[in-house]
C-alpha positions in Angstrom: 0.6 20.4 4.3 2.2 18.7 1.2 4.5 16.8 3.2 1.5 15.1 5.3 -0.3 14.6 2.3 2.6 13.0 0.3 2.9 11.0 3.9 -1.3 9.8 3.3 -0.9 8.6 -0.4 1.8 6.7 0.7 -0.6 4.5 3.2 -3.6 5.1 0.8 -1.2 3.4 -2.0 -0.3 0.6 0.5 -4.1 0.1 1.8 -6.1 0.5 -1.3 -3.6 -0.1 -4.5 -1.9 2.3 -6.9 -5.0 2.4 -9.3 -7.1 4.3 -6.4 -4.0 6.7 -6.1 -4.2 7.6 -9.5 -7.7 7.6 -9.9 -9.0 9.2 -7.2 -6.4 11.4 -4.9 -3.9 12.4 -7.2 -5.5 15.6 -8.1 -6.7 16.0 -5.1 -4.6 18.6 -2.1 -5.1 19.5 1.8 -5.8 23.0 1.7 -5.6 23.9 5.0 -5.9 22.1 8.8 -7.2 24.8 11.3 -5.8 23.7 14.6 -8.4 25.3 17.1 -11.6 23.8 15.2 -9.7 20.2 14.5 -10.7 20.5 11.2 -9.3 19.4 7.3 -10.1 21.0 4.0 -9.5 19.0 1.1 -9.8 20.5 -2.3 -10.9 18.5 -5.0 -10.7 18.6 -9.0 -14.1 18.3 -9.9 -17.9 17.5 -8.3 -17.1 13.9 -9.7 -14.3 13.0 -7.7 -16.0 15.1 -5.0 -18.9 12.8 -4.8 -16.8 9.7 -5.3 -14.3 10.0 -2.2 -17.6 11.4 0.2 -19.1 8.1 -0.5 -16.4 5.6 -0.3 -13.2 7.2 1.3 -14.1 9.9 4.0 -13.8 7.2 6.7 -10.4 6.2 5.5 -9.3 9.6 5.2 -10.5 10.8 8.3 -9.0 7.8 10.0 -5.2 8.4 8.4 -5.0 12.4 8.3 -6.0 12.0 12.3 -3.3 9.8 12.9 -1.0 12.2 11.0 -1.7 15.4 12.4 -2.0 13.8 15.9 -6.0 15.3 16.1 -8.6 13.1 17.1 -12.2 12.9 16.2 -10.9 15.0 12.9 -13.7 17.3 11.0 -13.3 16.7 7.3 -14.5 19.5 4.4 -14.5 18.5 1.0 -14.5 21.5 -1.8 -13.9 22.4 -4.9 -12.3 24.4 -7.4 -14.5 27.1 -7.9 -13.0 27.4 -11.5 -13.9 23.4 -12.3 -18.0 22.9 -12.1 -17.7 20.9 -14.7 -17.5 17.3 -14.6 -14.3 15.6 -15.9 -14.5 15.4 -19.9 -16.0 12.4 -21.7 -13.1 10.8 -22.9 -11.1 10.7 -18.9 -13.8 9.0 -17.5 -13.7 7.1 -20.3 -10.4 5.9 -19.5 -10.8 5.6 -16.1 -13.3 2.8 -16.4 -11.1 1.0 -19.2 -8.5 0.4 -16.6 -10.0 -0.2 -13.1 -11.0 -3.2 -12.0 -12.7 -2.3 -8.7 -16.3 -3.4 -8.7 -17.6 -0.1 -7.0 -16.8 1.8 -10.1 -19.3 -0.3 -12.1 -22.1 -0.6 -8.9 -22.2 3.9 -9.2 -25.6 5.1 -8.3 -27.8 5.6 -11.2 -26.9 9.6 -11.2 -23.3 9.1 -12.2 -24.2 6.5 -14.2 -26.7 8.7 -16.3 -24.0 11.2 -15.9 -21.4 9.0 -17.8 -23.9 7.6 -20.4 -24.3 11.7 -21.3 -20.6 12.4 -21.6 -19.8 9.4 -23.3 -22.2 10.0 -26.0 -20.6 12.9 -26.8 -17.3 11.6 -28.0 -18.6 10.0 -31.3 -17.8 6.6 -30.1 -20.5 4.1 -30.0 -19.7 2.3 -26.4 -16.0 1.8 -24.7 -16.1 -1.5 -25.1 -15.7 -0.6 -28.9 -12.8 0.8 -28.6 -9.9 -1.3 -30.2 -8.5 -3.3 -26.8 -4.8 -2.2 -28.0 -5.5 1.0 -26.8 -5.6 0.0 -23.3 -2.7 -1.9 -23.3 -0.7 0.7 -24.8 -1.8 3.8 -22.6 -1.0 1.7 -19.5 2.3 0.2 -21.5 3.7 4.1 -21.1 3.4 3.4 -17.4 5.0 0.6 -17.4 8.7 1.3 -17.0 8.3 4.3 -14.4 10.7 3.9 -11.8 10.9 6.2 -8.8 14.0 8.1 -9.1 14.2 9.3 -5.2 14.7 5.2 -4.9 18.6 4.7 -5.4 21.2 2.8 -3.8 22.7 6.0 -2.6 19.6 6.9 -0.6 19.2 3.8 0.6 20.5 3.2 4.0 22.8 -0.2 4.5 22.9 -1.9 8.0 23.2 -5.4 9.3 19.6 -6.0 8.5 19.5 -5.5 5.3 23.4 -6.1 3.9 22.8 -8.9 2.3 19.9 -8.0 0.1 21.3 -4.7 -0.9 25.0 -6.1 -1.9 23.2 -8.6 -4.4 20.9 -6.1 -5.4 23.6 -4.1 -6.0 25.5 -6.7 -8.1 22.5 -7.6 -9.9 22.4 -3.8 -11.6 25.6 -4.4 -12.2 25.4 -7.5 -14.1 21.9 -8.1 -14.8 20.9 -11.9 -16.2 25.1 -13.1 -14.9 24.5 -13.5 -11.0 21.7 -14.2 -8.1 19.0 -15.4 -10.8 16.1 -15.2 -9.8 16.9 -12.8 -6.8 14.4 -12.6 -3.9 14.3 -10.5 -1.1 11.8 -10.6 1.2 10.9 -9.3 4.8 8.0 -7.3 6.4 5.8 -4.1 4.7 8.0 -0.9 4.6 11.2 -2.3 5.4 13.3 -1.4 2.1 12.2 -4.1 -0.6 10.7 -1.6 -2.6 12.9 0.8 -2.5 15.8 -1.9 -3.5 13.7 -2.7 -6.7 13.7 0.3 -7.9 17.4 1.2 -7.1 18.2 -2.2 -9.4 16.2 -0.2 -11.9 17.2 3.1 -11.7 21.2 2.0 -11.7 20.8 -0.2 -14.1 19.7 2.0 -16.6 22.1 4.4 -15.3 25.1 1.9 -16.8 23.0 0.9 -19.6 20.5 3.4 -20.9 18.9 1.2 -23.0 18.5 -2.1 -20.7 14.7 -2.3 -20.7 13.4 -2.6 -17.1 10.0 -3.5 -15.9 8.4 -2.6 -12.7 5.4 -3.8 -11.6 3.3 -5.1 -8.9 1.4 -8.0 -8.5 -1.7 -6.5 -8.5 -1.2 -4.4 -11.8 0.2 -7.9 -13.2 -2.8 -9.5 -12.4 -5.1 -7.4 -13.5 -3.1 -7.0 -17.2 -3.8 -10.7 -17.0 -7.1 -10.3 -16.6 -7.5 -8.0 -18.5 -5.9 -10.0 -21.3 -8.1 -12.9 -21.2 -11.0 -10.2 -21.7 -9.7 -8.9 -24.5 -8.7 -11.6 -26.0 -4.8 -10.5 -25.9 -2.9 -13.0 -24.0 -0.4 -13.8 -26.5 0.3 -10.0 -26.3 0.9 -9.7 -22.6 3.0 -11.8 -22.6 5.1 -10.5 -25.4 5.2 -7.3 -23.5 7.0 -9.2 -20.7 9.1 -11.0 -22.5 10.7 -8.6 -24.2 12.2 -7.3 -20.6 15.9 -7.7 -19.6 15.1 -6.7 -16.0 11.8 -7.8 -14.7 10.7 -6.3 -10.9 8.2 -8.1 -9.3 7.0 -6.2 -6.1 4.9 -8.6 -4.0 5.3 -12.0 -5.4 2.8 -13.3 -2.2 -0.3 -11.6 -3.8 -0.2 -14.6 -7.0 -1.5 -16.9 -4.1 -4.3 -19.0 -5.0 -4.4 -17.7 -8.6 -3.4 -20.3 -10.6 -4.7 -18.8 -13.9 -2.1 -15.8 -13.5 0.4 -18.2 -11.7 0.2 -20.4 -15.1 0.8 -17.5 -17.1 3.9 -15.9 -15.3 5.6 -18.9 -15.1 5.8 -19.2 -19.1 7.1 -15.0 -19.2 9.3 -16.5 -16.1 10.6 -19.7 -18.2 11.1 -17.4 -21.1 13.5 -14.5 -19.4 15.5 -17.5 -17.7 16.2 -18.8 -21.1 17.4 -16.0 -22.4 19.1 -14.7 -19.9 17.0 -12.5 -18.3 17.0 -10.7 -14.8 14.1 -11.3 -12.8 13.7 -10.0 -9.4 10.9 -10.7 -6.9 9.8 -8.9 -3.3 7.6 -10.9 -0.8 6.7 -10.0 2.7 7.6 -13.5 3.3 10.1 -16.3 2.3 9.1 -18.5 -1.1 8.8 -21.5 1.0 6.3 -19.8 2.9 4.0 -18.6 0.5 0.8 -20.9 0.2 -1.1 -20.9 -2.8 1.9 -21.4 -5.3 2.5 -24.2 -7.8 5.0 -26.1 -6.6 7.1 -25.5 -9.9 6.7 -21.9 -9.3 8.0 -22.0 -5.7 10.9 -24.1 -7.0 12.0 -21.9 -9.1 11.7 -18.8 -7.0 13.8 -20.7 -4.4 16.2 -21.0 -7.4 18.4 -18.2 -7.4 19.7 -16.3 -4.2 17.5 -15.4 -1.1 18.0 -12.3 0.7 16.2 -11.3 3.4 15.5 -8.1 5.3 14.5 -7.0 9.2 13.8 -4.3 11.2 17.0 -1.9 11.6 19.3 -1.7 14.5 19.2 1.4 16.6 22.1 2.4 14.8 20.6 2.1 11.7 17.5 3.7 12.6 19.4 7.0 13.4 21.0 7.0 10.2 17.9 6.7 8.5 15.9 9.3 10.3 18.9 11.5 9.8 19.1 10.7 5.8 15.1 11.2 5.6 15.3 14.4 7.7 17.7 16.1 5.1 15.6 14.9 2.3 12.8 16.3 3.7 14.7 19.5 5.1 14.4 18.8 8.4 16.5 19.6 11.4 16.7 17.2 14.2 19.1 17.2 17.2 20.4 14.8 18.1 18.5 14.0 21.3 15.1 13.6 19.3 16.9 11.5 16.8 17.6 8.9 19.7 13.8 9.0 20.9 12.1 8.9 18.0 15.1 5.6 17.0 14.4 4.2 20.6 10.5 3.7 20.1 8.8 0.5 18.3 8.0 0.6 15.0 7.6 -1.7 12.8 8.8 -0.5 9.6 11.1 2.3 8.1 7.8 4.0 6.5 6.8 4.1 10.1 9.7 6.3 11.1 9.8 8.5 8.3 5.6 9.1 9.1 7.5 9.7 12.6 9.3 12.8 11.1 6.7 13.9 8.9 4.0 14.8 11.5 7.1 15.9 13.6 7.9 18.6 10.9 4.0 19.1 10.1 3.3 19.7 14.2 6.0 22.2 14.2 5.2 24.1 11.4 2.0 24.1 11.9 2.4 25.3 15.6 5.6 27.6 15.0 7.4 25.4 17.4 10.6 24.7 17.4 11.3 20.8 17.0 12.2 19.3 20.6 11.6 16.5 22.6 8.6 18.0 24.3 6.9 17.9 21.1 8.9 14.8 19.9 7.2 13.0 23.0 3.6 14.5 22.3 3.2 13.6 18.6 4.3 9.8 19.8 1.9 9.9 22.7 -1.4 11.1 20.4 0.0 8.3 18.2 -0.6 5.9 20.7 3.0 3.7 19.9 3.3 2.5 23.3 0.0 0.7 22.5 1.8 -1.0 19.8 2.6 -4.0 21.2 4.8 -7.4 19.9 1.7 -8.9 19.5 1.0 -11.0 16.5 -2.0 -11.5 14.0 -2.6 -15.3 14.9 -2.3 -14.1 19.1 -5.4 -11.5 18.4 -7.5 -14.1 16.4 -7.1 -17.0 18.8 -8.2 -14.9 21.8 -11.2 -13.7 19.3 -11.9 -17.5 19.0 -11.6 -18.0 22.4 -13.5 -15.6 24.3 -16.7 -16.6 21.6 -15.7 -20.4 21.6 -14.9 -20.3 18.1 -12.5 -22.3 16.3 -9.9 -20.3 14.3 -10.3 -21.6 11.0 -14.5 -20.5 12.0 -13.1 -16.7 11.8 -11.1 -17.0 8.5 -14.5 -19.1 7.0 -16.9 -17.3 4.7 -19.9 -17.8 6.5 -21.7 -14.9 7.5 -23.6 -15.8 10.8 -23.8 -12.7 12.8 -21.8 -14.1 16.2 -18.8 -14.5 13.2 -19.4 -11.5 11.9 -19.5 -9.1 14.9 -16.1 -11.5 15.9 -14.1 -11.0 12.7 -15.4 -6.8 13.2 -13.6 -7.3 16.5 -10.3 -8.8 15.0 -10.1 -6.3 12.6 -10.4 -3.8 15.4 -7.4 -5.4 17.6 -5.4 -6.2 14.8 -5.6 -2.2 13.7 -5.0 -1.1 17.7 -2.2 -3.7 18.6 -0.6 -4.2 15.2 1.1 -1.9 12.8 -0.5 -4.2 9.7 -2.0 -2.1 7.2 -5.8 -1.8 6.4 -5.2 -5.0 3.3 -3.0 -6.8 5.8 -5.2 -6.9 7.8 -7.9 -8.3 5.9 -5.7 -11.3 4.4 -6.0 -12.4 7.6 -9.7 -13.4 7.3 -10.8 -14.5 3.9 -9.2 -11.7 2.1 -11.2 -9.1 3.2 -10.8 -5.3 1.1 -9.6 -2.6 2.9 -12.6 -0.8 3.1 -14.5 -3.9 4.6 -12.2 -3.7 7.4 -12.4 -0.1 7.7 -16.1 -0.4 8.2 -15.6 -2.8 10.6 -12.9 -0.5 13.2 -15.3 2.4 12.6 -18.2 0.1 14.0 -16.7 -1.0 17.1 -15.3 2.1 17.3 -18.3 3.5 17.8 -19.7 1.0 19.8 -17.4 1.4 22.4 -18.2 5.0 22.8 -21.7 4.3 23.5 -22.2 0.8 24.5 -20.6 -0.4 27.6 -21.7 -3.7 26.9 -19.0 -3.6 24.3 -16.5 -1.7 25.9 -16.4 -4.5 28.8 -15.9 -7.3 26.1 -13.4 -5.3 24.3 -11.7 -4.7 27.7 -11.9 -9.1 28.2 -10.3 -9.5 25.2 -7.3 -7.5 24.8 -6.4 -9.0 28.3 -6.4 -12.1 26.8 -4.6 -10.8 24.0 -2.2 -9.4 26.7 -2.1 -12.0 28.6 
């Protein structure tokens, strides 16, 4: 069970951000999945959380643990530790509001909020926003450097997609601030960037103990922007920054269209180049290609060296399923390893979910991993479905079947016939995509993840009892098709 959970906040940190990880699912476990009754116990920390993920995440989770343990139309329980009726203490909620910046925290029904008004006047504090605003800056500071560890160059898995990126990211820990500056690597979600950042990281403090490396998205960036200007600390910030000699930068593409933050970096950016300082970025795309950016700021990113990084060969793919099954103590023969290598898939996380609801199946089953099972998980998975179909395809056929223009769909008006057509983009982009629940909704006016989970749920559910729908749905993928 740990393993498919582990597998879930992986997505769930893709989809929704780390800061709903943390907040919300770290203390929380899958119990138990009882085969016969297709149904999932989760067991959660407290009532709070409890309440919190019934309201705004049972959809979501539902929709990924499915996929995972290949069981459709999934029952989900929700309990709690018998030992914990207590709500979590005053001064951890506290905290939790200090340092997210999702909008639903602050719209809680007027029972939590009563609930937190209560605890809060317990801690002999007057209100949070009191509290000195160092003390935010310093509680997320000790997160700051916190490299994962399983992400090193010897676990990472070289092939002729992605050579070039890992020799200069090699070279880079080597001799940080001396070659490839700026270094860039891009390519699509799940392919390796990530796990290259972090292997700079980790080796470099491995040669240097006390080389002081920054990690950090671009989300958490911008939001200790934000979070600067608030406070009234943005000569701090970008202190903090400055004083790197390794910056990482995972997903450079997310500063689009914020010029405020964009500003801002490319001071701490000017700063570590003048000093000698490494700075590396990840993108799911090529600087050039990024719209949004200040041309300055794309200049500079197209600077240094540009690596980028594809899908893996079949080749590679075998000796990555067969690294990834001995991490996860797995044994595969040698004829799975070939199917599970031969089928699409459009990243590496893909293929290690592959092996993960392999291993779950089979333990969960008490059979032996084979091809017979091998072939079932990817059938209830529905990869054939996965077609080479791009995002543009599915949102020009949209378009066309409801004589829309394209740039109509990615408007912000809300007229219904564009609503119910951007619902059913979201719901072909989910079934003939592997995009993630936030890619997805880039795609049309920046949507949130749960926005466009709402919307697959809807159609969903439409098709099963409308056949009105079902015959449009069935019109538009054979355009999409076509």
């Amino acid at each position: 069970m740990q393993l498919v959970w582990n597998e879930f906040l992986k997505i769930i940190e893709k989809e929704a951000g780390n800061q709903v990880v943390e907040t919300w699912f770290k203390a929380v476990t899958l119990e138990q999945w009882n085969k016969e009754t297709n149904s999932a116990f989760l067991l959660m920390p407290n009532p709070f959380v409890q309440k919190w993920i019934e309201e705004h995440y049972s959809e979501l989770i539902k929709m990924h643990l499915s996929r995972l343990l290949c069981a459709k139309n999934l029952t989900l329980f929700l309990t709690c530790k018998k030992d914990e009726k207590k709500l979590i203490p005053a001064s951890h909620l506290q905290k939790q509001i200090l340092i997210n910046t999702n909008d639903e925290l602050f719209a809680a029904s007027s029972e939590i909020k009563q609930i937190l008004n209560q605890s809060l006047e317990k801690t002999n504090k007057s209100t949070a926003l009191q509290i000195k605003p160092q003390n935010s800056i310093v509680k997320r500071k000790k997160n700051f450097n916190k490299l994962n560890e399983i992400h090193t160059f010897d676990s990472f898995v070289v092939g002729p997609n992605n050579a070039l990126a890992h020799a200069a990211a090699l070279a880079v820990s080597q001799k940080p601030g001396i070659v490839y500056n700026p270094l860039f690597i891009y390519g699509g979600t799940g392919l390796g960037k990530t796990h290259l950042l972090h292997a700079i990281g980790n080796e470099a403090k491995k040669l240097n103990p006390s080389c002081f490396v920054y990690y950090e998205t671009s989300d958490n960036f911008i939001y200790e922007f934000v979070n600067s200007i608030k406070t009234d600390q943005v000569r701090l910030f970008r202190e903090k920054y400055q004083k790197a000699d390794i910056l990482l930068l995972d997903d450079i593409q997310f500063f689009s269209k914020k010029e405020q933050t964009q500003e801002a970096f490319f001071h701490i950016f000017d700063s570590l180049q003048q000093h000698n300082k490494q700075v590396v970025f990840s993108s799911d795309t090529a600087p050039k290609d990024i719209s949004g950016l200040q041309d300055r700021l794309k200049s500079r990113l197209q600077s240094g060296l540009i690596a980028d990084i594809y899908m893996p060969t079949f080749e590679t793919k075998m000796a990555i399923l067969n690294k990834k099954a001995a991490f996860h103590s797995v044994v595969l023969n040698e004829e799975v390893t070939k199917f599970i290598a031969s089928k699409p898939a459009s990243s590496i996380r893909e293929l290690e979910g592959y092996l993960i609801r392999l291993s779950a199946m089979s333990s969960l089953t008490t059979q032996a991993i084979s091809l017979e099972l091998a072939k079932q998980i990817l059938k209830e998975d529905n990869i054939e479905e996965k077609q080479n179909v791009s995002a543009e395809t599915i949102i020009k056929a949209v378009a066309k079947y409801y004589t829309l223009s394209v740039s109509d769909l990615k408007s912000k008006s809300r007229n219904k016939k564009l609503a119910f057509a951007r619902q059913i983009v979201f719901y072909m982009m989910k079934k003939f995509t592997l995009y993630s629940l936030q890619s997805i909704g880039e795609y049309l006016g920046k949507k949130d993840h749960t926005t466009v989970l709402h919307a697959i749920t809807k159609i969903e559910r439409l098709k099963e009892n409308d056949q009105n729908v079902t015959t449009k749905l069935k019109a538009i993928e054979n355009l999409i098709l076509k």
